[in-house]
C-alpha positions in Angstrom: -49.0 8.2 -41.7 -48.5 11.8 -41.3 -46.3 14.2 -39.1 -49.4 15.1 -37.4 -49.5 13.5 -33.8 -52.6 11.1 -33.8 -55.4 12.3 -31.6 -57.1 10.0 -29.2 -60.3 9.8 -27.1 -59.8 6.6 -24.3 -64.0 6.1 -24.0 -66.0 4.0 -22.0 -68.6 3.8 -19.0 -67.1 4.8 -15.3 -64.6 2.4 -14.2 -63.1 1.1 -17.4 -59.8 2.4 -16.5 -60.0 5.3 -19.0 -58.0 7.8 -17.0 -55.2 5.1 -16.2 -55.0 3.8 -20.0 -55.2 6.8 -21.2 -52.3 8.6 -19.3 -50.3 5.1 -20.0 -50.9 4.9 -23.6 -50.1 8.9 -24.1 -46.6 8.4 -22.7 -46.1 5.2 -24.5 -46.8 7.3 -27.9 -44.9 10.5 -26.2 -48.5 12.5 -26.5 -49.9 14.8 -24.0 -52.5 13.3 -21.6 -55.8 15.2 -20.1 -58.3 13.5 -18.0 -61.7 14.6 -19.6 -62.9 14.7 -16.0 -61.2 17.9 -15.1 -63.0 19.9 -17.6 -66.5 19.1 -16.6 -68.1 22.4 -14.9 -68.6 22.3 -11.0 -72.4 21.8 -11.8 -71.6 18.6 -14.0 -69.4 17.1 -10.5 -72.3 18.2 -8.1 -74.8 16.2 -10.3 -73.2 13.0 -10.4 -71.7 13.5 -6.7 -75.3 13.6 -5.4 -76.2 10.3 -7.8 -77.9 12.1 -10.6 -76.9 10.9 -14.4 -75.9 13.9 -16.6 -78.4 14.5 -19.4 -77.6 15.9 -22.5 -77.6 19.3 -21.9 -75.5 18.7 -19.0 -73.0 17.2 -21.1 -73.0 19.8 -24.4 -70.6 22.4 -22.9 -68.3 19.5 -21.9 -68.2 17.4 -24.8 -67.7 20.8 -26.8 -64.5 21.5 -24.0 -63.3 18.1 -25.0 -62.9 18.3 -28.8 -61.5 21.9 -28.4 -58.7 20.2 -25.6 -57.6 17.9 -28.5 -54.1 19.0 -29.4 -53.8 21.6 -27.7 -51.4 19.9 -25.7 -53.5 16.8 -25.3 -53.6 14.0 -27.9 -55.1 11.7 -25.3 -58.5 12.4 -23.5 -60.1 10.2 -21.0 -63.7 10.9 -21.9 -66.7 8.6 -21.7 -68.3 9.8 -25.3 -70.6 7.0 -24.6 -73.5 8.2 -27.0 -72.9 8.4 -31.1 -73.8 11.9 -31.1 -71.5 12.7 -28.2 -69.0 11.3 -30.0 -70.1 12.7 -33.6 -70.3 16.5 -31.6 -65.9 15.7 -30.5 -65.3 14.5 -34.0 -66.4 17.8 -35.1 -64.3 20.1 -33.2 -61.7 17.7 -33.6 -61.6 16.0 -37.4 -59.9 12.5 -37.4 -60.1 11.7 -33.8 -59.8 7.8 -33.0 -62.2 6.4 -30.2 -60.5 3.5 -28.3 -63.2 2.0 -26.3 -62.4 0.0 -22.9 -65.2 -2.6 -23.1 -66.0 -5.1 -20.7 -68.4 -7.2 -18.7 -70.5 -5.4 -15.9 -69.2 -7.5 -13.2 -65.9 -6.6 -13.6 -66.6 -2.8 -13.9 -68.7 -2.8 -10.8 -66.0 -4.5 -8.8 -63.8 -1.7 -10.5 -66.0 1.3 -9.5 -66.4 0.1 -6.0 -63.0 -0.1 -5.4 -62.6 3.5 -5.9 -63.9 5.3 -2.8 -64.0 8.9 -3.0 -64.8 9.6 -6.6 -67.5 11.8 -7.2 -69.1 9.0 -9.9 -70.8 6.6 -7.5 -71.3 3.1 -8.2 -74.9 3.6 -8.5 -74.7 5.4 -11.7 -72.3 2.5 -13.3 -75.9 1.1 -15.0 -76.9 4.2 -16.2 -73.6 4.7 -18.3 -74.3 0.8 -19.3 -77.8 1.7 -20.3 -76.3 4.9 -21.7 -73.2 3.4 -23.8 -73.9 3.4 -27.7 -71.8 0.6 -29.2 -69.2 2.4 -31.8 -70.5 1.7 -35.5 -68.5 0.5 -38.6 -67.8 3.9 -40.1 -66.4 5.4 -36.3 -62.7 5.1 -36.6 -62.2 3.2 -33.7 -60.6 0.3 -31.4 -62.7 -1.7 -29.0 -60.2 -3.4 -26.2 -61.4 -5.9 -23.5 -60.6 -3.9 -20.4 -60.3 -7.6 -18.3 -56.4 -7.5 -18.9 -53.6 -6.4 -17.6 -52.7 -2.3 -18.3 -50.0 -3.4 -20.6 -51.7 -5.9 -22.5 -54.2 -3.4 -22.6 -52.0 -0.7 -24.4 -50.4 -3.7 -26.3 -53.0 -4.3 -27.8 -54.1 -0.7 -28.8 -50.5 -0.2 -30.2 -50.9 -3.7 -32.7 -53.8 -2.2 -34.0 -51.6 0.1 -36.3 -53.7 3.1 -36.0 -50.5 4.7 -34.2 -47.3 5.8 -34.1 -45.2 5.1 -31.6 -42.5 7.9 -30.4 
């Protein structure tokens, strides 16, 4: 492994627990932590506020914000990167990124997203994510974790896969 801190992309459709894995598993690996939310532009929040899906234009100028973000100060970012391409357009600004992918059944993401009132995703627009979300392929460096765990069996499990260093 090199001295080079590994850099991470948490993925996954709206209430996979991204943001909260993400910012666990950063500090586990003593990495900086940004929640991909915060770079989308006001237009992006508005969108998604009202119950509108982002398309791909809408996401372009954020996915491109993303893979600049990666370590520069953040090894970890919450993102979705639900499509291949979104994920292929991060992995260009940002050259060896690993995906780790919170996967799980739709039940218990909806149960998820509804339990967090307030958030400018609304639970209506958990299907369109579903129908949305590209399954990572064999030649994505990537781990896929079953979100219906605990957050430390969660990170646990990222960590055995070997892919990183602990601090």
């Amino acid at each position: 492994m090199t001295d080079a801190a590994p850099l991470i992309i948490v993925m996954g459709v709206s209430g996979c627990g991204k943001s909260h894995i993400g910012a666990a598993l950063a500090q586990r690996l003593g990495l900086g932590f940004l929640d991909g939310d915060s770079l989308h532009p006001a237009a992006n929040i508005a969108k998604m506020a009202q119950g509108i899906p982002l398309d791909d234009d809408d996401r372009a100028p954020w996915l491109d914000a993303v893979g600049r973000a990666l370590g520069t100060g953040a090894e970890v970012i919450a993102c979705s990167a639900l499509k291949r391409r979104y994920r292929d357009r991060i992995r260009a600004a940002a050259p060896g990124v690993v995906f780790v992918h919170l996967d799980g059944a739709r039940d218990v993401l909806a149960r998820r997203v509804n339990q967090r009132p307030g958030h400018f995703m609304p639970p209506a627009l958990l299907d369109s994510q579903l129908a949305t979300l590209e399954p990572l392929a064999a030649d994505e460096t990537a781990v896929v974790v079953n979100l219906d765990q605990t957050p430390e069996q969660i990170i646990a499990a990222i960590i055995s896969t070997g892919q990183f260093e602990t601090a």
